[in-house]
C-alpha positions in Angstrom: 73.9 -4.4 26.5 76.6 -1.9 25.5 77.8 -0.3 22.7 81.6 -0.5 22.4 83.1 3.0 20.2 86.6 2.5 21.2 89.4 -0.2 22.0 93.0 -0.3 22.9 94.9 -3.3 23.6 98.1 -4.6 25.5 100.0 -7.7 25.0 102.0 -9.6 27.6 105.2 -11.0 27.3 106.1 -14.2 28.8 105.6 -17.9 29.0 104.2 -20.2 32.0 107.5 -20.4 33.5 107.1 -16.7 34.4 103.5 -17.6 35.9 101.9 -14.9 33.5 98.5 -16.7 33.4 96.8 -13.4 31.0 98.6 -13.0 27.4 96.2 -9.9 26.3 93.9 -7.4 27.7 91.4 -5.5 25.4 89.7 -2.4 26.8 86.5 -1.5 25.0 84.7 1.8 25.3 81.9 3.7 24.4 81.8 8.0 24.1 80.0 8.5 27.2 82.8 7.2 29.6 86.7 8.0 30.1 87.1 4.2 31.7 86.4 0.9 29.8 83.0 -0.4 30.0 84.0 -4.2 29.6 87.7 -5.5 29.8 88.4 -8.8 27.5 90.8 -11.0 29.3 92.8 -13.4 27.0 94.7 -16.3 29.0 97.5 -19.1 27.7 96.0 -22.4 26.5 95.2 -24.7 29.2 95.1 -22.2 32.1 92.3 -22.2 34.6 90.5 -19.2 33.0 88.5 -17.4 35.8 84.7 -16.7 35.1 83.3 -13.8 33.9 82.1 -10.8 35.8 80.7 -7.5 36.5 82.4 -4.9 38.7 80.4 -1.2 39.1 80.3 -0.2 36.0 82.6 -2.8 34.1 81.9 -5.9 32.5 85.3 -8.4 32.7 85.1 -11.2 29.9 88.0 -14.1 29.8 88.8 -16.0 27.0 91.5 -18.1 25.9 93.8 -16.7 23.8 93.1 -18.8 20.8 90.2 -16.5 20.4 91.8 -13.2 20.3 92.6 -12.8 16.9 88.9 -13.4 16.4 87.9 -10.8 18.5 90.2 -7.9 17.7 89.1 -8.6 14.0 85.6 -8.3 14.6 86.6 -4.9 16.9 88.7 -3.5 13.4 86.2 -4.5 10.6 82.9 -4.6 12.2 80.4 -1.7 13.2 78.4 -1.4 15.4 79.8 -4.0 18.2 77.9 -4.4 21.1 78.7 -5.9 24.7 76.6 -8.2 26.9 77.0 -9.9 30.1 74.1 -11.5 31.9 74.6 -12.0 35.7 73.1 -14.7 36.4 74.4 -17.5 33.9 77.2 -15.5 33.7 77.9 -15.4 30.1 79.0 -12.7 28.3 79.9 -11.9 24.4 80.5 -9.4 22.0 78.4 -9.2 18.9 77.8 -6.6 16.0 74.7 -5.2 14.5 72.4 -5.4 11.6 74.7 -4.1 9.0 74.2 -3.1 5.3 74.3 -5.7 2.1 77.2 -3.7 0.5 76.5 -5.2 -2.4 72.9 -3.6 -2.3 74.4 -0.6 -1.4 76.8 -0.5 -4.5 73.6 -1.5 -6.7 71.4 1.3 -5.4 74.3 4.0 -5.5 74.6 2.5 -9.0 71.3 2.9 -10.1 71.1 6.2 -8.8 73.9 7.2 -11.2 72.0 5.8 -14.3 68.7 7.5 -13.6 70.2 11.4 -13.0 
């Protein structure tokens, strides 16, 4: 599992009469490394997508593209994301951490106020 810091994004123009099978690429990367640690792959609806790998020091995850807005949002609004891929089964996903109630957060900082 990886911790993911950084994104950038590219989106492809062109339909399937062009034969462009993959719509959007997502780079993900963490502080420790100049190159992405895992690539998302984001292909048109009902294209063979291709399965998932590892190359060196890379994870490659394919999706369709129906998912993409899904995981560009969780990229923007979430923290900390992580990355996984397991060899074997070849599965891979993207997931966040154990994150803070805000609302408990709020009613601490709130109470915190009250008693100074």
């Amino acid at each position: 599992m990886g911790l993911i810091t950084k994104y950038s994004t590219s989106i492809f123009a062109g339909g399937s009469e062009s034969n462009l099978q993959c719509n959007a690429i997502i780079n993900c990367y963490n502080d420790t490394q100049l190159t992405p640690v895992m690539t998302a792959y984001f292909y048109h609806e009902g294209y063979f997508i291709p399965p998932n790998s590892k190359h060196i020091d890379r994870v490659n995850l394919r999706f369709s593209i129906s998912e993409y807005p899904y995981f560009i949002d969780l990229l923007r609004h979430e923290e900390p994301v992580y990355y996984s891929f397991n060899e074997h089964s070849k599965i891979g996903y993207i997931r966040t951490g154990q994150e803070l109630n805000q609302e408990v957060v709020f009613e601490e900082k709130k109470l915190e106020s009250i008693l100074k």
